[in-house]
MMTF fields as JSON, N, C-alpha, C and O atoms, coordinates in Angstrom:
{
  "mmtfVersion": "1.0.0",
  "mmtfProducer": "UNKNOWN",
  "numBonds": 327,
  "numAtoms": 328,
  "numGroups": 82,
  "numChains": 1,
  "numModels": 1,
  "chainsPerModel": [1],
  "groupsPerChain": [82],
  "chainIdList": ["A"],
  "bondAtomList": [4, 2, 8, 6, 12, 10, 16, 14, 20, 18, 24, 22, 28, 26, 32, 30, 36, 34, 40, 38, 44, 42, 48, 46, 52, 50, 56, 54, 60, 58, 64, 62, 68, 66, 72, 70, 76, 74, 80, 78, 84, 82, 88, 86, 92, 90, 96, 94, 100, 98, 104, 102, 108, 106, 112, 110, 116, 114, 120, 118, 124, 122, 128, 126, 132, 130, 136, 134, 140, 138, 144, 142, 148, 146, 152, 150, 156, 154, 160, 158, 164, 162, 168, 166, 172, 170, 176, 174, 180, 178, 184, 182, 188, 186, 192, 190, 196, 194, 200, 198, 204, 202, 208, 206, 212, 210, 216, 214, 220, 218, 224, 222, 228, 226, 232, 230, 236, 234, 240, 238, 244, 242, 248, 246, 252, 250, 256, 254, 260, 258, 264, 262, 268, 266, 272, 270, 276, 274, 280, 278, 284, 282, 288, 286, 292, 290, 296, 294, 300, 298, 304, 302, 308, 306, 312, 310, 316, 314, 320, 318, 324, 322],
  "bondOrderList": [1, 1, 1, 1, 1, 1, 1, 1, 1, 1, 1, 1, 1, 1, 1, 1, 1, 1, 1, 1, 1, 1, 1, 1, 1, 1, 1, 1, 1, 1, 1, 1, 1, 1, 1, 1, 1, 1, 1, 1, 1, 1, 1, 1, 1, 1, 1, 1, 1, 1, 1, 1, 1, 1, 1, 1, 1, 1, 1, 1, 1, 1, 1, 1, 1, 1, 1, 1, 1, 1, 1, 1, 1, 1, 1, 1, 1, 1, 1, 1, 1],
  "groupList": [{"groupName": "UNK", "atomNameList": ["N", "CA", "C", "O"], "elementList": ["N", "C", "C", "O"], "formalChargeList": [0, 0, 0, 0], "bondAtomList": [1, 0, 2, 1, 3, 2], "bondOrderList": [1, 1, 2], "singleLetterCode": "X", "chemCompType": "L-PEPTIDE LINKING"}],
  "groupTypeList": [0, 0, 0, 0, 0, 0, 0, 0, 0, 0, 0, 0, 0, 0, 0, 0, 0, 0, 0, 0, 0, 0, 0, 0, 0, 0, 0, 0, 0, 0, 0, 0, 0, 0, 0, 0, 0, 0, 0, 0, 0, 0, 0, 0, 0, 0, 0, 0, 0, 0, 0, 0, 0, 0, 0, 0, 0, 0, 0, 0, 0, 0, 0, 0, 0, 0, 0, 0, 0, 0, 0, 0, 0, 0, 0, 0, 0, 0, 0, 0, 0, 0],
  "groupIdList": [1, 2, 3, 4, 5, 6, 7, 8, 9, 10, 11, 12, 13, 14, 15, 16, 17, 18, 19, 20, 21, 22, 23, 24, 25, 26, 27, 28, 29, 30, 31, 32, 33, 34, 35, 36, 37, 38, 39, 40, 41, 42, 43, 44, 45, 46, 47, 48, 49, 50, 51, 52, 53, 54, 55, 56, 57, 58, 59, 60, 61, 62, 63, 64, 65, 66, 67, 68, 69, 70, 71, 72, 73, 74, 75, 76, 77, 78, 79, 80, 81, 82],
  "secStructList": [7, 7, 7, 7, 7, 7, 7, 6, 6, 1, 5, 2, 2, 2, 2, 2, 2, 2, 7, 1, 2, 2, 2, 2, 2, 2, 6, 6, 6, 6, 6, 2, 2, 2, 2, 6, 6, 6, 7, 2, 2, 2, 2, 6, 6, 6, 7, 5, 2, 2, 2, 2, 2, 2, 2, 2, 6, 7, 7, 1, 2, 2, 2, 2, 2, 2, 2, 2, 6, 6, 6, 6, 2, 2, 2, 2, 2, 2, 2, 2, 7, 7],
  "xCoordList": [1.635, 1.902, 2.136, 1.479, 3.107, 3.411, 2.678, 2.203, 2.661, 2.043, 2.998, 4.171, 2.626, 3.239, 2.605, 1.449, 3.523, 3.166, 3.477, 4.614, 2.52, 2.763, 3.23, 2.686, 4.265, 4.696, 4.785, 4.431, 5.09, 5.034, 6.428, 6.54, 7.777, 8.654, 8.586, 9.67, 7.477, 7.368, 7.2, 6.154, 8.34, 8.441, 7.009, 6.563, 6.232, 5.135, 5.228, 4.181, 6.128, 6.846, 6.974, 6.262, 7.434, 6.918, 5.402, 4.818, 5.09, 3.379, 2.736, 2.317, 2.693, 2.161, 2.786, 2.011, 3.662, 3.966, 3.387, 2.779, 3.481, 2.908, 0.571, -0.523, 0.86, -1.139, -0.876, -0.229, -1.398, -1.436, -3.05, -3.332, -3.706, -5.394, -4.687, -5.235, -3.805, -3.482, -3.467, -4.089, -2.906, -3.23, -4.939, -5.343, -5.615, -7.166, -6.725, -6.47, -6.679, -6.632, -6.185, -6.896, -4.859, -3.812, -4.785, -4.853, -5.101, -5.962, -6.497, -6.151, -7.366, -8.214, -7.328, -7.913, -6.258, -5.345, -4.001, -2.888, -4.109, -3.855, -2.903, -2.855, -2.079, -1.642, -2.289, -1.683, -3.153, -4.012, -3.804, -4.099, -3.005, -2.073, -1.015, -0.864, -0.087, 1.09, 0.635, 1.467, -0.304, -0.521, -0.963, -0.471, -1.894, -2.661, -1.45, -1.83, -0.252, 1.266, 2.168, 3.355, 1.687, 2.364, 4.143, 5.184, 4.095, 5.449, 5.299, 6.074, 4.452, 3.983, 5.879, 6.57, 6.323, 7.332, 8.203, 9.128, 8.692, 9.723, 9.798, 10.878, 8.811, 8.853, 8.27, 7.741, 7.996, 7.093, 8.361, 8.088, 9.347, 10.57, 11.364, 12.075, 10.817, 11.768, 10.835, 11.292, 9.363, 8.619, 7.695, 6.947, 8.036, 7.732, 6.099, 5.574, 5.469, 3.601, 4.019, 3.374, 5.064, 4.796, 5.587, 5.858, 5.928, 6.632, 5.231, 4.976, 4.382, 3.503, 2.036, 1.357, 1.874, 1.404, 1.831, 0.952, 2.717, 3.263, 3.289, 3.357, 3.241, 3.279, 1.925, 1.756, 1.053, -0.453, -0.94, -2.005, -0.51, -1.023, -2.084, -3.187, -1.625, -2.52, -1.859, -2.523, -0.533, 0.721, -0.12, 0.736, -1.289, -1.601, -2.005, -2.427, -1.682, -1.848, -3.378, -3.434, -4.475, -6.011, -5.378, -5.329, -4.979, -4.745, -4.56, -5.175, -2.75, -1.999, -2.735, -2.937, -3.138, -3.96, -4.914, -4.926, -6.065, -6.834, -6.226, -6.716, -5.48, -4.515, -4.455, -5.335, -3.411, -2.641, -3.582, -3.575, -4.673, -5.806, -6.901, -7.878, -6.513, -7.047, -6.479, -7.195, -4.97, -4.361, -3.946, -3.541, -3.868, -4.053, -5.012, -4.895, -6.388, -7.865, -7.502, -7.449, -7.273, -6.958, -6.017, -6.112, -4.884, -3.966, -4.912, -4.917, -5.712, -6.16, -7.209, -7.539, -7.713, -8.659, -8.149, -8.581, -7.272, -6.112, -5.677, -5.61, -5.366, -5.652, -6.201, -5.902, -7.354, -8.614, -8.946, -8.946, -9.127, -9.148, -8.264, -8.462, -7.439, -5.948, -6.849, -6.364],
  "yCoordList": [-3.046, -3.153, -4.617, -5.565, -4.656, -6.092, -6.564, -5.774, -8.118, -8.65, -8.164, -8.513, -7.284, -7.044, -8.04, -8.419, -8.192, -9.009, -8.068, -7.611, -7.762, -7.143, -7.997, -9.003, -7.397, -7.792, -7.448, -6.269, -7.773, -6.972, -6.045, -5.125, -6.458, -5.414, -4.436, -3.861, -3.836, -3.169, -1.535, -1.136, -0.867, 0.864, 1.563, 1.516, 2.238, 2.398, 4.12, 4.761, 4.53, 5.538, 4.34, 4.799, 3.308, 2.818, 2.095, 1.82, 1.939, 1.174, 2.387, 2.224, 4.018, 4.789, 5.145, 5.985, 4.922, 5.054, 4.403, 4.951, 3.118, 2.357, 2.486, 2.604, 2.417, 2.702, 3.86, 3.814, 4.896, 5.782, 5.969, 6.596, 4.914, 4.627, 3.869, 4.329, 3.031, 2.16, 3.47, 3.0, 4.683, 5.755, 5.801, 5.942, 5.637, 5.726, 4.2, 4.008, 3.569, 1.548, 1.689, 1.539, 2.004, 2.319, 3.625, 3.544, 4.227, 4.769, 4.191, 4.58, 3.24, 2.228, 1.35, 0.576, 1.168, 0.437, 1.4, 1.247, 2.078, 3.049, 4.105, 5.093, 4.48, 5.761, 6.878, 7.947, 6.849, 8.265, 8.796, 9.967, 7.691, 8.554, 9.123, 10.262, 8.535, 8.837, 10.249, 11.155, 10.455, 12.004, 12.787, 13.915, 12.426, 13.521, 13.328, 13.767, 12.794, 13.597, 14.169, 14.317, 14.525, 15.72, 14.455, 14.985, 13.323, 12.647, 11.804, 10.852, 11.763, 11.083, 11.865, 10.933, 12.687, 13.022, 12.695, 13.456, 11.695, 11.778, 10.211, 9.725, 9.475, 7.637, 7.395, 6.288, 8.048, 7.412, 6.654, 5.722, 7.042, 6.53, 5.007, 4.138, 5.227, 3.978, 2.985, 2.122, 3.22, 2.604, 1.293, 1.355, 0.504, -0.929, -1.125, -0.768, -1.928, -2.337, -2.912, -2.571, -3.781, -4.598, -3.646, -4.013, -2.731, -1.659, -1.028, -1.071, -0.481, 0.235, -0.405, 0.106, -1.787, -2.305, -2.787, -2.886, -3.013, -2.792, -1.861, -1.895, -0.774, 0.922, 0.617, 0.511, 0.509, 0.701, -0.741, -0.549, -1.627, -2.525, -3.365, -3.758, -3.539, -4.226, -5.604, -6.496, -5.65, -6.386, -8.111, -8.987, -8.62, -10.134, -10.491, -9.794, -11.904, -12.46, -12.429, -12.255, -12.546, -11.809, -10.283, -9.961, -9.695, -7.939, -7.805, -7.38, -8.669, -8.485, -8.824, -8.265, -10.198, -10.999, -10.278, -10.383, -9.308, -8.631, -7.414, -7.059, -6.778, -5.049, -5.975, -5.883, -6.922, -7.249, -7.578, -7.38, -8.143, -8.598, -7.265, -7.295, -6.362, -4.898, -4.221, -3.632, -3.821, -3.679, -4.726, -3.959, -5.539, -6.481, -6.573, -7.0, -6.31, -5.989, -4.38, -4.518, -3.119, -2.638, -2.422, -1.43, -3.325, -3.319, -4.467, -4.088, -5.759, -5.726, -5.286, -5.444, -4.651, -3.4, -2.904, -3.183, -2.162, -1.139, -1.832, -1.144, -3.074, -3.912, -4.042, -3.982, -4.298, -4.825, -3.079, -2.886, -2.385, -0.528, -0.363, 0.405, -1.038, -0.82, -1.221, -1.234],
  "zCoordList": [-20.221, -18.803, -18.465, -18.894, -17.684, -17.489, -16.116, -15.3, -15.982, -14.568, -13.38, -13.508, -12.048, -11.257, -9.671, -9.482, -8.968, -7.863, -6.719, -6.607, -5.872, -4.755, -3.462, -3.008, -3.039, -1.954, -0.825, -0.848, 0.409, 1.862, 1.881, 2.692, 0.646, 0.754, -0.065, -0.153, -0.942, -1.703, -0.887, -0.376, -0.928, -0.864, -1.115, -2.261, -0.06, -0.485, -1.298, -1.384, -1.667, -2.755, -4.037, -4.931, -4.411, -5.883, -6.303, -7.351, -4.562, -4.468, -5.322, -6.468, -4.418, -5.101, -6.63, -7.088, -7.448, -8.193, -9.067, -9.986, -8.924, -9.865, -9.275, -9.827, -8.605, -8.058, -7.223, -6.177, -7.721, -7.219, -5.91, -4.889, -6.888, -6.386, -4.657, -3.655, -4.47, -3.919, -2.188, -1.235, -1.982, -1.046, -0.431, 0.723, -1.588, -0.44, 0.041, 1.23, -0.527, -0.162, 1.561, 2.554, 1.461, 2.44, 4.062, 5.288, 3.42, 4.2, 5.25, 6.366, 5.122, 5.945, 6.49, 7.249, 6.42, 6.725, 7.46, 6.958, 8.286, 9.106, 8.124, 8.857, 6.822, 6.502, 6.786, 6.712, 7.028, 7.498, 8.435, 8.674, 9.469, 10.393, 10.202, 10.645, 9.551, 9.287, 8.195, 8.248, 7.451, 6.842, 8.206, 8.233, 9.527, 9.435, 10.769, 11.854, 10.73, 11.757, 10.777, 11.068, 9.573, 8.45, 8.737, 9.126, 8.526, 8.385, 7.137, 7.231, 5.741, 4.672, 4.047, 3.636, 3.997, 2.961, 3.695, 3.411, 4.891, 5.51, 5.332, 4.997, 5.518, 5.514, 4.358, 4.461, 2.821, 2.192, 1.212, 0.456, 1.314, 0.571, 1.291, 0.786, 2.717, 3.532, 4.361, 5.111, 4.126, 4.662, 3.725, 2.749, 4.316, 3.36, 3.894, 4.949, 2.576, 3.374, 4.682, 5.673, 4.822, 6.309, 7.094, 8.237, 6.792, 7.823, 8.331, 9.535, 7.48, 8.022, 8.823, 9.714, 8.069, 8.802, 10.151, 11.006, 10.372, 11.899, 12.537, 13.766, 11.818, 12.505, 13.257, 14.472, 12.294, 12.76, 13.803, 14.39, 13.976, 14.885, 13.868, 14.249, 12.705, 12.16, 11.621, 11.093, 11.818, 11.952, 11.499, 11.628, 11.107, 11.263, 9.706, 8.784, 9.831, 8.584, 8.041, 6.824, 8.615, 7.667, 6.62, 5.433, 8.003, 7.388, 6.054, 5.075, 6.521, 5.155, 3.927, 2.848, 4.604, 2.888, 2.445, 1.218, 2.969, 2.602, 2.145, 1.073, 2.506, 1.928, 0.729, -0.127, 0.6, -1.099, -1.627, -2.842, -1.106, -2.362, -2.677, -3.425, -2.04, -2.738, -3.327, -4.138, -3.385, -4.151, -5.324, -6.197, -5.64, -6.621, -7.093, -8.241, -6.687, -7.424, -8.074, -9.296, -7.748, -8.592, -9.467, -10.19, -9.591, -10.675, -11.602, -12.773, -11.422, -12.13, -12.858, -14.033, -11.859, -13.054, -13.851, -14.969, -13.8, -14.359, -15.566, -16.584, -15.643, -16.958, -17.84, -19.033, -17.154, -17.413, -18.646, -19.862, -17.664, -18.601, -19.792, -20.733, -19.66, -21.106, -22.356, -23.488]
}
């Protein structure tokens, strides 16, 4: 597995692809709306992390830096397990 860098334009359809763990992460970080309005199969292909963090009003630079540094803690776990 190679070093991957998460970004705010990353498709959250290859986020879950590559971390599938990365969906509970996202959770706490408002997707749990966007499932529990049954619209997860309609934006999960065109909706970017900073797309959705704007969805949810969580739109600020703490946010972001804390989401990527949880998802980047479990890709390097995920390493770390290989």
């Amino acid at each position: 597995m190679t070093n991957v860098k998460i970004t705010e334009d990353i498709l959250l359809k290859e986020l879950f692809e590559l971390f599938p763990e990365s969906r509970e992460v996202l959770k706490n970080h408002g997707y749990d709306r966007i499932i529990s309005l049954d619209i997860e199969e309609v934006v999960i292909d065109k909706l970017s992390l900073r797309g959705l963090l704007r969805l949810t009003c969580s739109d600020n630079e703490e946010g972001w830096v804390n989401l990527t540094k949880e998802i980047q803690n479990l890709y390097n776990k995920k390493l770390e397990d290989m």
